[in-house]
MDAnalysis code that builds the backbone (N, CA, C; Angstrom):
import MDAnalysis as mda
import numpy as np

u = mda.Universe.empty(252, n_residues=84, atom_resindex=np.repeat(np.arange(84), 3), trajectory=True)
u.add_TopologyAttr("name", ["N", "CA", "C"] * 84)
u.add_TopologyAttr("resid", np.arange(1, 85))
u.add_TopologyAttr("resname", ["UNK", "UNK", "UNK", "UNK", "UNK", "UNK", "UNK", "UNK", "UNK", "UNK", "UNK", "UNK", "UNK", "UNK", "UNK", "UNK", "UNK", "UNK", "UNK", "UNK", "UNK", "UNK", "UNK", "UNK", "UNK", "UNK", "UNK", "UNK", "UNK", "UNK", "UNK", "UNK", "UNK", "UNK", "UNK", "UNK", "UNK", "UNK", "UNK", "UNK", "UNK", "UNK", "UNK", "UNK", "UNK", "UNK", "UNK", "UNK", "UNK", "UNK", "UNK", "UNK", "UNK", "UNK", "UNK", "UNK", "UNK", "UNK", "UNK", "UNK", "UNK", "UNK", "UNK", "UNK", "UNK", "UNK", "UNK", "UNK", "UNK", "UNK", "UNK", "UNK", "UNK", "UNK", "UNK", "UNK", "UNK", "UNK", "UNK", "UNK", "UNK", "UNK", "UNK", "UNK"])
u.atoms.positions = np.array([
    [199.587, 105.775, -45.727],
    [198.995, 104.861, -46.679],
    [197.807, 105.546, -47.348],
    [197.817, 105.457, -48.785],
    [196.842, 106.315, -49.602],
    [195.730, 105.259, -49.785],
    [194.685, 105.608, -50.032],
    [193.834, 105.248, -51.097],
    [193.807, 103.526, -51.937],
    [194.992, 104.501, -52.744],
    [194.998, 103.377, -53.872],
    [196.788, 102.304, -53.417],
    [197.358, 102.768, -52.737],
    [198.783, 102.510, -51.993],
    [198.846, 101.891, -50.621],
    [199.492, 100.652, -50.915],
    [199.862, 100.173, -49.586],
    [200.506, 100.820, -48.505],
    [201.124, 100.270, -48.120],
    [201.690, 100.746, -46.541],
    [203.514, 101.400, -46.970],
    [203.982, 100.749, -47.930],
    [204.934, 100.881, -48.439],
    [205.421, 101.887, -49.849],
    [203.704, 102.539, -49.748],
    [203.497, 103.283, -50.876],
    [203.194, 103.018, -52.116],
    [203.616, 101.422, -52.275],
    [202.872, 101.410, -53.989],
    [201.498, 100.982, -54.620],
    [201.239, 100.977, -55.851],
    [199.924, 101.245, -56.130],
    [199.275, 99.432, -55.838],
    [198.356, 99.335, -55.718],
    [197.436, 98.101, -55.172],
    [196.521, 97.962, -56.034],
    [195.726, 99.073, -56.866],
    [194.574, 98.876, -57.958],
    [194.805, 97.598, -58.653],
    [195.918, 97.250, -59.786],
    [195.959, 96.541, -60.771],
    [197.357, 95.434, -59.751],
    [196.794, 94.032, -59.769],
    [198.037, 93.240, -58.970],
    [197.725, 92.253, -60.034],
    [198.710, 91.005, -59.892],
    [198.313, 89.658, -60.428],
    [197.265, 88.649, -59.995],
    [196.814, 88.464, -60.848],
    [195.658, 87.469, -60.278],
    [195.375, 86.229, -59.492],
    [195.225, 85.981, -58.339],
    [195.277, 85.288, -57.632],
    [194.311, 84.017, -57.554],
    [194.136, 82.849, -57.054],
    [193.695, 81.529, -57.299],
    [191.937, 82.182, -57.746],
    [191.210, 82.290, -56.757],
    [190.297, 82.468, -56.492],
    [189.335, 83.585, -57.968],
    [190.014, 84.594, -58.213],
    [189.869, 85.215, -59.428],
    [189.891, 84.210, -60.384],
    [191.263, 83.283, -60.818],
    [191.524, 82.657, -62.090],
    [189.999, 81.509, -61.909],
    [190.461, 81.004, -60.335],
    [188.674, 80.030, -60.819],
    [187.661, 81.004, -61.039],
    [187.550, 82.076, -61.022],
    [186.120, 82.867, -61.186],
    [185.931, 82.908, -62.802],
    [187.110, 83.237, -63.186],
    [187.119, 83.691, -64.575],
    [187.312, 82.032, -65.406],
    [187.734, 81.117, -65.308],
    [187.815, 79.895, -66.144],
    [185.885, 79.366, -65.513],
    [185.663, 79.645, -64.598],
    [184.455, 78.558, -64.902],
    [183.554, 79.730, -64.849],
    [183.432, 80.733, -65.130],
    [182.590, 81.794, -65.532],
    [182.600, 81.835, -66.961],
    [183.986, 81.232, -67.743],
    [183.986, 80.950, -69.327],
    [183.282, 79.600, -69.372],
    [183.140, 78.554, -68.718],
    [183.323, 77.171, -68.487],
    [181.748, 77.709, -68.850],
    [180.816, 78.192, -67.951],
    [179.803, 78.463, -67.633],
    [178.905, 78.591, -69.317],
    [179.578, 79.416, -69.501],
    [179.074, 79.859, -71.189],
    [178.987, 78.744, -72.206],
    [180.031, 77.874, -72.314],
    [180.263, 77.113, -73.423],
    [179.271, 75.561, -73.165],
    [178.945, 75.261, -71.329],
    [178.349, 74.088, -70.796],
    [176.967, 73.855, -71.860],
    [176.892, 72.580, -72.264],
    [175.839, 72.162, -73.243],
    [174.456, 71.982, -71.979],
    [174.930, 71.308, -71.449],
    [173.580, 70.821, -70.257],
    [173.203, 72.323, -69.289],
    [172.669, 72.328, -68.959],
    [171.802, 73.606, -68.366],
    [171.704, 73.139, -67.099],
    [171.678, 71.866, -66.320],
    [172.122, 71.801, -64.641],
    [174.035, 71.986, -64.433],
    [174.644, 71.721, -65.646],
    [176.132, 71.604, -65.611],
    [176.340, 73.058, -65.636],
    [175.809, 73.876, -66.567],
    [175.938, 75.817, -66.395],
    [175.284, 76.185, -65.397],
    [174.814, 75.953, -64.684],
    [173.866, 76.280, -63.702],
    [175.134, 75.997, -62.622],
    [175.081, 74.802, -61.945],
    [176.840, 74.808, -61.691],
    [178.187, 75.291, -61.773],
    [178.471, 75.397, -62.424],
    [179.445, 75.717, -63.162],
    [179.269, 77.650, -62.538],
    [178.255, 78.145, -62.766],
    [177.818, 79.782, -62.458],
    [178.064, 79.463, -60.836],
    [177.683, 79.218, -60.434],
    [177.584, 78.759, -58.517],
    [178.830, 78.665, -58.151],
    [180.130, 77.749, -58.818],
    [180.781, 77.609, -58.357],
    [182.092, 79.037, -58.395],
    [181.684, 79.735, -59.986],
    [182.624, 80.784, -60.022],
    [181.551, 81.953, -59.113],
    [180.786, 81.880, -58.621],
    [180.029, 82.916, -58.064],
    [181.102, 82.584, -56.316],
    [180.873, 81.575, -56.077],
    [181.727, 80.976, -54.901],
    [183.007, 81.320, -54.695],
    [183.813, 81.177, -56.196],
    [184.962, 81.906, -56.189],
    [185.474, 83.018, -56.035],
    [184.520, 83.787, -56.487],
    [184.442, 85.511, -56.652],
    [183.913, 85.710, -55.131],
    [183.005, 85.174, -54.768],
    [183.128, 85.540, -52.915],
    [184.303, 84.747, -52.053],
    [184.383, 84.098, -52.586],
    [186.275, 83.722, -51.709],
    [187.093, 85.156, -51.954],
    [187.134, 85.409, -53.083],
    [188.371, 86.791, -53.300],
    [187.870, 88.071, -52.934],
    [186.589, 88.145, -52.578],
    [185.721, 89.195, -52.006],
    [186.298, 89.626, -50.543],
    [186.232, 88.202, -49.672],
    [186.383, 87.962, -48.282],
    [187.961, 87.987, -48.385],
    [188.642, 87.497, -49.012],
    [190.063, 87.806, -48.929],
    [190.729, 89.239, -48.692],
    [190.000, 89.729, -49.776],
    [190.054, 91.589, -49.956],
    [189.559, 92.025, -48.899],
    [188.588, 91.666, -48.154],
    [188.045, 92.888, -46.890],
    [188.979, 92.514, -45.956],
    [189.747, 91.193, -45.484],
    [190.019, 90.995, -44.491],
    [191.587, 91.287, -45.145],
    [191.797, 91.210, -46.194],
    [193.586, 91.001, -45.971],
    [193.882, 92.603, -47.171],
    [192.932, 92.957, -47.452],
    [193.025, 93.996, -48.838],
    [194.709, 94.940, -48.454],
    [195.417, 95.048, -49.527],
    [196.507, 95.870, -48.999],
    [196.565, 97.305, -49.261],
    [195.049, 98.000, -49.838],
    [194.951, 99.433, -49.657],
    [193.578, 99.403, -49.378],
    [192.863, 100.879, -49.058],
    [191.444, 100.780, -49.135],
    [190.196, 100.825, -49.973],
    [191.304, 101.012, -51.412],
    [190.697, 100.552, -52.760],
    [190.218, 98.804, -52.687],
    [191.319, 98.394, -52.165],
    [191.378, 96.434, -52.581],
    [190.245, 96.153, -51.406],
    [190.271, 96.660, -50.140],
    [189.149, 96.568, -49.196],
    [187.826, 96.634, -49.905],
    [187.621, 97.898, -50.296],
    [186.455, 98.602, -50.427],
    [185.938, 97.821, -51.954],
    [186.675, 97.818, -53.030],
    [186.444, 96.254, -53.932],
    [185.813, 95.232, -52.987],
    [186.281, 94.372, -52.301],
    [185.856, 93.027, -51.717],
    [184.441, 93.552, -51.271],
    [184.419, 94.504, -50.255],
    [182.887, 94.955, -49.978],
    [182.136, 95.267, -50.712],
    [182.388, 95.865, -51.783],
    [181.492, 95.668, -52.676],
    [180.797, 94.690, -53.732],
    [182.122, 94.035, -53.929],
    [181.813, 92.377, -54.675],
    [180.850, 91.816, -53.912],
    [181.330, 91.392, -52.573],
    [180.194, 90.751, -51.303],
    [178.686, 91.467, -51.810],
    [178.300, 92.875, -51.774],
    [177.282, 93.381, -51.524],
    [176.619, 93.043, -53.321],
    [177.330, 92.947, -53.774],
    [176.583, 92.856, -55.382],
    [176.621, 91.568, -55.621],
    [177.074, 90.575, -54.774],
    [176.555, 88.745, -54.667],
    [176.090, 88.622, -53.840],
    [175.670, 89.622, -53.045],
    [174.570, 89.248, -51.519],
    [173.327, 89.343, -52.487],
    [172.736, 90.935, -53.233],
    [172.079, 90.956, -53.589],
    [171.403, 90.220, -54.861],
    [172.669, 90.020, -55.382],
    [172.107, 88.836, -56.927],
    [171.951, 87.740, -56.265],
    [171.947, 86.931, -55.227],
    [171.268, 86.104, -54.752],
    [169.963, 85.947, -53.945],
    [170.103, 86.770, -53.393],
    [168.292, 87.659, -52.823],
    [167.608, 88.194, -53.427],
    [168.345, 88.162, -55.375],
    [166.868, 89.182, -55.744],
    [165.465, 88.201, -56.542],
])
């Protein structure tokens, strides 16, 4: 198993997008367009939430050590945008 290749050999970089991504990306747009400023404020939290759901998915289930090493890093760059 390579790198960028599962167990079965094929590539893992680019897959289809899975639940957790699509909510990241619709209320990360959602986020932009919100008129009220506690509703975007929300709205950011919840796709931030999403994007660490698919973070934790990837370290624990990732099917190369590209898709791993993604999730750990997503985690570490929403650990820190929340602590800074």
């Amino acid at each position: 198993m390579g790198f960028f290749t599962d167990s079965l050999g094929r590539q893992t970089v680019a897959q289809k997008p899975n639940a957790p991504i699509l909510g990241w990306a619709v209320l990360g747009a959602a986020s932009f367009v919100a008129l009220d400023e506690q509703n975007r404020e929300r709205l950011r939290r919840a796709s931030a939430v999403c994007l660490a759901v698919w973070a934790v998915l990837e370290v624990v289930s990732g099917q190369s050590g590209f898709r791993r090493s993604a999730g750990a890093l997503t985690l570490s760059w929403l650990w820190r945008r929340a602590n800074a």
